[in-house]
N, C-alpha and C positions, 0 to 999 in steps of 0.2 A: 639887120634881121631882127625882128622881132618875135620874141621869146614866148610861146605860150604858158597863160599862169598857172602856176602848183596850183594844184586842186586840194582843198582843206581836208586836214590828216582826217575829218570824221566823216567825206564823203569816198575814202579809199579804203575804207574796213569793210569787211564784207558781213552782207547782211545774211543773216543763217532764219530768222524769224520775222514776219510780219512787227512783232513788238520793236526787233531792231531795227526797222528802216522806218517806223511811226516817231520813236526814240530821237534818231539823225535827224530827222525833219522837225521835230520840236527845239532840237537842239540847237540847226543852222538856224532858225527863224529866232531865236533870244540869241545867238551871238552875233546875228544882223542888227539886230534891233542896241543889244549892249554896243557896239562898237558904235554904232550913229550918236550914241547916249542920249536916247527919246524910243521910248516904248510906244508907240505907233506902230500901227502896223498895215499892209496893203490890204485891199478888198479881198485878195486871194488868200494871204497868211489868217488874217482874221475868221476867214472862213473854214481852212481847215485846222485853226487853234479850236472853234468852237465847236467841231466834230469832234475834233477829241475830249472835250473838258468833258462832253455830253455822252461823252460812249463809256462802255464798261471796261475798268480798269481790269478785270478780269480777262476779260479780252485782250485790250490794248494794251495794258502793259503801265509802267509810270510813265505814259508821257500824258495820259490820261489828266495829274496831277500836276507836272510841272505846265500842260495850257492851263487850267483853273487857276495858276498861280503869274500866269505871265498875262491874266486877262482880270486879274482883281477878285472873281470870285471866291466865294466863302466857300470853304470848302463843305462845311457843314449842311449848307442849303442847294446844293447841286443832290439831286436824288438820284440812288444807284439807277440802273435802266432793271427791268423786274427779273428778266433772266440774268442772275449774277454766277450763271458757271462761266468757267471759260471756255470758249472754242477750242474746238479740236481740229486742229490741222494737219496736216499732214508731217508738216516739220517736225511738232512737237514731240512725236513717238517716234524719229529717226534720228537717233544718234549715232556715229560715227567715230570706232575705236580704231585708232593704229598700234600697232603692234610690232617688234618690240616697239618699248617706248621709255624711257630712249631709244637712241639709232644712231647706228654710224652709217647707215648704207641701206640696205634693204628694208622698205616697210609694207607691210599687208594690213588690209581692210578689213573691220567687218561690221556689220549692221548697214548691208547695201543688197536688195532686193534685186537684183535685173534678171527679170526671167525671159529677157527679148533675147538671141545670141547675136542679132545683128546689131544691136546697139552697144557702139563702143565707149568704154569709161575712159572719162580722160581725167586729169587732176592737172591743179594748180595751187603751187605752194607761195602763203604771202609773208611778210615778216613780220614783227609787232607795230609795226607801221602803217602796213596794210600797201605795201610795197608787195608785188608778183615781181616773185625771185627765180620763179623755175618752173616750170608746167609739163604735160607732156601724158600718153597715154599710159595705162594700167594694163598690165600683164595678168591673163586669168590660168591661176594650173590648179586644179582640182577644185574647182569652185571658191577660190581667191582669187580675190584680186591684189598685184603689187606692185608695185614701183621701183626704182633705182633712187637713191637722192646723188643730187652733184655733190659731188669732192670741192666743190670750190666753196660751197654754203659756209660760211660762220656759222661757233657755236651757238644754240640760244635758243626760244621758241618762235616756233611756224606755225602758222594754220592755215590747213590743209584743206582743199574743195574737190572733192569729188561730185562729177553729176556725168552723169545720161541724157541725151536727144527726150528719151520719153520718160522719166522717173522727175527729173529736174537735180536739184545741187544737196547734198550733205557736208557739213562742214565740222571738223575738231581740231585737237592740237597733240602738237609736234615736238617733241625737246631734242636736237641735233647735238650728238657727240662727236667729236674728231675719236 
C-alpha cells in the first residue's frame, strides 16, 4: 500500500488573511527552490514572485519583500504603487475572541455577525501544527455562540475557526486547561 505524502507543516496552518496565504506561497516557492539548491524558478512561480515584488506591501503583506529578494531586485528601485494604503478587507476588522480563555470545557464567541438564523456555525479546532483536532457545530443561547471542547485535547494552544455558509471563516486562539 502506498502511503499518501504529509503535506508541508506550512500548507496545514490555516490561513485567516489574504497576507497569509500570499506569505505561504512565497514561502513554498524559496523552500522549493532552497531545497533543489538553484534559485530558478518555473514560468508560473516567476510570474507570481513578480506580482508580488510589484504590488503593495501595504496590501500584501512581507511577501511583497521576501519576492524582490528571491528575484535579485533592489529594493530601493522597485517604486511603492501610488495608492500606499492598505486594503480593507473584510478579515481585517473581524476578529475573534474566545472566552474564558483559558478553558477547561466550555467556550463562547464573540465578534461573529450572523444575522441569517438559518445559517449554521460550525468550528474547528487545529493545534500548533495546524493539525484539526476536533470540530463540530456552535450552540447559540442568547445571542452566543458556544461550543463544548473534548476531554481528550492536551493542554497547550488551538486555533480555533469559526465560519458560516454566508459570512465565510474567523479565526483566533485558544489556551486548553485540564
Amino acid at each position: 500500500m502506498i502511503k499518501a505524502p504529509t503535506p508541508y507543516l506550512n500548507e496545514t496552518l490555516p490561513d485567516t488573511t489574504r497576507r497569509d496565504a500570499l506569505r505561504k506561497n512565497v514561502n513554498r516557492i524559496y523552500l522549493d527552490s532552497w531545497c533543489k539548491q538553484q534559485f530558478t524558478f518555473s514560468a508560473v512561480e516567476n510570474d507570481s514572485l513578480n506580482d508580488y515584488a510589484y504590488g503593495n506591501p501595504y496590501a500584501l503583506g512581507d511577501a511583497v519583500f521576501t519576492a524582490r529578494v528571491l528575484l535579485g531586485l533592489d529594493p530601493d528601485k522597485v517604486p511603492l504603487p501610488e495608492n500606499t494604503e492598505a486594503e480593507e478587507t473584510e478579515h481585517s476588522e473581524r476578529i475573534l475572541t474566545l472566552y474564558p480563555n483559558p478553558t477547561s470545557g466550555m467556550v463562547c464567541c464573540s465578534g461573529i455577525n450572523n444575522n441569517s438564523l438559518d445559517d449554521q456555525l460550525t468550528y474547528q479546532i487545529f493545534d500548533i501544527y495546524g493539525k484539526l483536532v476536533h470540530s463540530g457545530k456552535c450552540l447559540q443561547d442568547k445571542g452566543e455562540y458556544c461550543f463544548a471542547l473534548s476531554t481528550s485535547l492536551s493542554e497547550g494552544i488551538y486555533f480555533v475557526r469559526v465560519w458560516t455558509k454566508s459570512k465565510g471563516s474567523i479565526t483566533g486562539k485558544l489556551i486548553f486547561k485540564h
